[in-house]
C-alpha positions in Angstrom: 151.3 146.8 233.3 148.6 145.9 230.8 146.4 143.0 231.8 147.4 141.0 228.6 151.0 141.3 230.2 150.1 140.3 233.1 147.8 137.2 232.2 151.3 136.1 229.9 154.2 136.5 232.1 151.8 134.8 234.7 151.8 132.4 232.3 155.0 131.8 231.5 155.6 131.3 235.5 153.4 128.9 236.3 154.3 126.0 234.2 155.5 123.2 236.5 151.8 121.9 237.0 152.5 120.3 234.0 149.3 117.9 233.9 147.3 120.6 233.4 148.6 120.9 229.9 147.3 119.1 226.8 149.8 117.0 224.7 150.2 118.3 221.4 152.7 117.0 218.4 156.9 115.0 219.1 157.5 116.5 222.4 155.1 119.6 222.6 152.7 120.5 225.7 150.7 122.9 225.5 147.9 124.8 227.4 145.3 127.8 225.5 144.6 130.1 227.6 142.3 132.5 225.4 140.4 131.4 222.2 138.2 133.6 220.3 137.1 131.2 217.4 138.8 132.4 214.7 140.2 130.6 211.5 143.2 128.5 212.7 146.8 129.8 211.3 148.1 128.0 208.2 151.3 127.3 206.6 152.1 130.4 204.1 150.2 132.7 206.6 151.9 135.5 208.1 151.6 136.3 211.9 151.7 139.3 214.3 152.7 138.2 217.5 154.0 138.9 220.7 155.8 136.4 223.3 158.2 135.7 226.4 160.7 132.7 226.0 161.9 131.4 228.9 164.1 128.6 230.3 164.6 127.1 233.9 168.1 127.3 234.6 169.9 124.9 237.0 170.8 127.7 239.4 169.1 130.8 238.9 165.5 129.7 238.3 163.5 131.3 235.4 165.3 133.2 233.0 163.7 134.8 230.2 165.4 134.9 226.5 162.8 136.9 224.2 160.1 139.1 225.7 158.6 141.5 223.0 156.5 143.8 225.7 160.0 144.6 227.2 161.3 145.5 223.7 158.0 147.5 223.1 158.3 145.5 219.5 156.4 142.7 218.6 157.4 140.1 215.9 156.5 139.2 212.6 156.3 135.4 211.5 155.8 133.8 208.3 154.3 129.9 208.5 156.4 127.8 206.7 156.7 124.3 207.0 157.4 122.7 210.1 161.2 121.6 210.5 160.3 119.2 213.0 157.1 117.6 215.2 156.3 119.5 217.7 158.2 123.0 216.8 157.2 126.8 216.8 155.0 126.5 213.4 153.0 123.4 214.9 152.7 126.0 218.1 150.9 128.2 215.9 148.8 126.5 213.9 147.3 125.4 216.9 145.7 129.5 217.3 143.7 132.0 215.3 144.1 135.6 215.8 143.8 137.2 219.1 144.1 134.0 220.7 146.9 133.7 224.1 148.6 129.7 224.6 152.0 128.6 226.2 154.2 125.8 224.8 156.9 123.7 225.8 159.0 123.0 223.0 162.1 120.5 222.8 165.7 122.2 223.2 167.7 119.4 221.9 165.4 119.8 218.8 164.7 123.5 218.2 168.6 123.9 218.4 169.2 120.6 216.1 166.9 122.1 212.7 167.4 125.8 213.8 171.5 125.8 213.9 171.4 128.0 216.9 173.1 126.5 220.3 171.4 125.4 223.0 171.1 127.6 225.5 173.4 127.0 228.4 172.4 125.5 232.2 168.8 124.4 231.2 167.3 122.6 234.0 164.9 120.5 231.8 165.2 119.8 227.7 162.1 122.3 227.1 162.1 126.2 226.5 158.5 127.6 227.0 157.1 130.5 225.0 153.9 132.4 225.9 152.5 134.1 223.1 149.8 136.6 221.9 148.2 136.3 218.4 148.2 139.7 217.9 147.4 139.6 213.8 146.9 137.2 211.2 147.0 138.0 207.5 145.5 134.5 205.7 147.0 133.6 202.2 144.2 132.7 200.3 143.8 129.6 198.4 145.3 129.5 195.0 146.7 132.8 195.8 149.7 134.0 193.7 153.0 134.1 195.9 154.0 137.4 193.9 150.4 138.8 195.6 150.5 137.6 198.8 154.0 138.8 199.2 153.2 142.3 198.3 150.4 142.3 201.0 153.0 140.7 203.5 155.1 144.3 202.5 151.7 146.2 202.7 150.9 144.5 206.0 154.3 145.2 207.7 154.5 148.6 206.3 151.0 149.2 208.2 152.2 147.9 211.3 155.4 149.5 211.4 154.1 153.1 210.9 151.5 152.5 213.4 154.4 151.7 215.6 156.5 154.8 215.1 153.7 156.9 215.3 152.6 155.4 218.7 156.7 155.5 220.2 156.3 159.4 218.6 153.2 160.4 220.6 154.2 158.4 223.9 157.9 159.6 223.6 157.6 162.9 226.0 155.2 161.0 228.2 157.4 158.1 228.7 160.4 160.5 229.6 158.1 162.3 232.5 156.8 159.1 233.9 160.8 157.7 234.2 161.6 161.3 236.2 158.6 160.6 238.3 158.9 157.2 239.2 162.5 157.4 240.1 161.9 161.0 242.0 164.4 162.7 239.8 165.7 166.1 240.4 166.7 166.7 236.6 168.0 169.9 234.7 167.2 170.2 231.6 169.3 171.6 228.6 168.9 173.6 226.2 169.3 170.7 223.8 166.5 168.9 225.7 168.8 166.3 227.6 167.8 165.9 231.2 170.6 164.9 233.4 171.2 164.6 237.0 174.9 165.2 237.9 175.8 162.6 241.4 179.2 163.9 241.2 180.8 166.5 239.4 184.7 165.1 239.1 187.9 166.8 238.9 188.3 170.4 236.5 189.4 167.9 233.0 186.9 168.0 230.6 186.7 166.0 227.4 186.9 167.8 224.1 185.0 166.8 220.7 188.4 165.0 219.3 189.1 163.2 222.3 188.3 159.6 223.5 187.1 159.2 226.8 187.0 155.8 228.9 183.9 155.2 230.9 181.4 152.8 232.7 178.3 153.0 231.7 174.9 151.0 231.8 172.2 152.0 228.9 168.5 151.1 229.7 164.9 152.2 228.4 162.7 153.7 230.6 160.0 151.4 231.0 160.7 148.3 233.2 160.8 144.5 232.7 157.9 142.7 232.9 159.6 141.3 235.8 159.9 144.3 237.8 164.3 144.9 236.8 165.4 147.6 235.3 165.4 147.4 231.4 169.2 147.4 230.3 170.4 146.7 226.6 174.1 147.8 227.2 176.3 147.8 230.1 180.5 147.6 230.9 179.6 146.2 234.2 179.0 142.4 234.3 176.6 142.3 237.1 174.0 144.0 236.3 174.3 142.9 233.1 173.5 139.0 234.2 170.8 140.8 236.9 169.4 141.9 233.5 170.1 139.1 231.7 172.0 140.3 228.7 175.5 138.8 229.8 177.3 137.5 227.2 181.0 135.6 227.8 182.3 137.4 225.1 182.1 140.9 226.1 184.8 142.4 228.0 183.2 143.8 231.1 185.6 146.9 232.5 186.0 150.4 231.5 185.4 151.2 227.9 187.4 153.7 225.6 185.1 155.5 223.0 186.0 158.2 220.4 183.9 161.0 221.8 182.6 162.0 218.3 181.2 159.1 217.0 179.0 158.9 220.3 175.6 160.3 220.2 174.9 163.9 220.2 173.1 163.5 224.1 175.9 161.3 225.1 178.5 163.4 224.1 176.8 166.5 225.9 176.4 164.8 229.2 179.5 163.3 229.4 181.6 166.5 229.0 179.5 168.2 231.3 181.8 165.8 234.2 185.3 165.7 234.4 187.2 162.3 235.6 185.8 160.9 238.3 182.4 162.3 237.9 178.9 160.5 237.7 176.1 161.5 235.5 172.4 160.3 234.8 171.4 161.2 230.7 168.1 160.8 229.8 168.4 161.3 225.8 165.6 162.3 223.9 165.2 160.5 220.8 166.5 163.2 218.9 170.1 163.3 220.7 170.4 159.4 220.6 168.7 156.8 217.6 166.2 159.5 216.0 163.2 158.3 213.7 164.9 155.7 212.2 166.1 153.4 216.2 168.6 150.9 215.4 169.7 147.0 217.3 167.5 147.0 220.2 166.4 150.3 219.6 163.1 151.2 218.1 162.4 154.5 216.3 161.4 157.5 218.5 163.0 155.6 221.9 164.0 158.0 224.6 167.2 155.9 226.5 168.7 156.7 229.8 172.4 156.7 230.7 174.3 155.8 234.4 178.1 157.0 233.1 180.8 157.2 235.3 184.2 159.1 233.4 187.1 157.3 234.2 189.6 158.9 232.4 189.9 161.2 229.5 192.7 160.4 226.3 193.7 163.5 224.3 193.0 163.5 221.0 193.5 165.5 217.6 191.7 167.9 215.6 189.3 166.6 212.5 187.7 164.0 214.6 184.9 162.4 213.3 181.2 164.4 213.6 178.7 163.0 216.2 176.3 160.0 215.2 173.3 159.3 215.8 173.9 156.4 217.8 174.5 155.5 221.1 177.8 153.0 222.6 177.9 149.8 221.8 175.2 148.1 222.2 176.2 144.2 221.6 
């Protein structure tokens, strides 16, 4: 874990000594913990950053809503004016670039000018983000809007690229280092999937046209800041509130898919099992979300797949061709 990381998520732990924080604007506290002197952020600026929103929940403790270093994507944020005292823009004018701070910032409020709902079982009124100025692009005074927006484009462009090309060059690395940590006795296809079959299931195996029903859990391969494993999809319930991603209006059981329209890895693995077998995928970017990522996935993202076949519905010929994409991932 990098030692910005570290200092953050620290950071974002720690926050019940509360008089050690300064009081800034309405209801914000607020504590800097880095500040290397450069020019303040200003309304029509636009930021690089990357942060951890958490909450204290009644029962469960800390439970974290937005971290970018688990997404391996950090944000983009234009200053515009504030919609309230004491919200995310008053936050950030507070810092220049490369400087590190953690707010508290009102709940009732944020979800009052934002139109989002407040999050549910909140211990306290306050959500607390910990964020790093990672880049600030200044709009100079007098500056046409038409001219600043175009280096806004430029500017994103820039970063984006650099992004891509850094997920590209760490992609095989970040595959080997998964095997390794988890002591993985993987074969490897000729397509490039790696897969570890736990247990092989009866002599049925799915066909291109038909739709299979499965559990599964989908996760990247780096872990949470936190130490849990790093799920974006699951069918089962608990470990999707271990990794925090439950949501009350999924339906967490066994999940029918159209074979086809899975991607190209997923597809491969799972008709390598018949029902009742188990199966750990670990897709290559090129048999799952490609160059191009999509939802929670970012470009060049290798993904690994638990998948347990649970049964197998016949289909007809002229399904659909494979996508690039992976199961659901709401």
């Amino acid at each position: 874990m990098k030692k910005g990381i570290i200092i953050l998520f620290a950071a974002s732990l720690g926050l019940t000594a509360c008089n050690r924080f300064e009081k800034g604007e309405g209801d914000m506290v607020y504590k800097i913990y880095n500040s290397e002197g450069k020019p303040k952020i200003q309304e029509g600026d636009f930021v690089k950053l990357n942060g951890i929103q958490v909450i204290e929940t009644k029962s469960n403790g800390d439970s974290t809503l937005v971290n970018t270093y688990d997404n391996e994507r950090p944000a983009f944020f234009p200053i515009s004016k504030s919609m309230f005292k004491g919200d995310m823009v008053a936050a950030l004018k507070l810092l220049g670039e490369g400087d590190s701070a953690v707010f508290k910032l009102n709940l009732d409020s944020m979800a009052k000018y934002s139109g989002q709902p407040k999050p549910t079982g909140a211990k306290d009124n306050y959500a607390t983000f910990t964020v790093k100025i990672e880049k600030v692009l200044h709009k100079v005074a007098n500056e046409a809007d038409s001219t600043f927006e175009k280096k806004k484009r430029d500017f994103f462009e820039t970063e984006y690229k650099a992004l891509i090309a850094k997920n590209k060059a760490s992609e095989a690395t970040k595959i080997s280092k998964y095997v390794a940590d988890n002591n993985l006795k993987v074969t490897t296809a000729a397509s490039g999937l790696q897969y570890v079959i736990e247990t092989p299931g009866n002599a049925e195996r799915a066909s291109i046209t038909d739709t299979v029903v499965v559990d599964y859990t989908g996760q990247f391969t780096n872990k949470k800041a936190d130490g849990k494993l790093n799920v974006f999809d699951t069918s089962n319930a608990k470990i999707a509130k271990d990794a925090g991603i439950y949501s009350p209006m999924a339906q967490y059981a066994p999940r029918s898919m159209p074979l086809g329209q899975l991607a190209q890895g997923f597809i491969e693995g799972v008709q390598m099992i018949g029902v009742g077998g188990k199966i750990k995928m670990i897709l290559p970017s090129k048999l799952g979300y490609g160059e191009n990522g999509g939802g929670p996935i970012n470009p060049f993202t290798p993904l690994v797949f638990d998948v347990e076949l649970k049964g197998i519905k016949k289909g007809t010929a002229g399904a659909t061709q494979p996508l690039s994409a992976s199961p659901n991932t709401k």
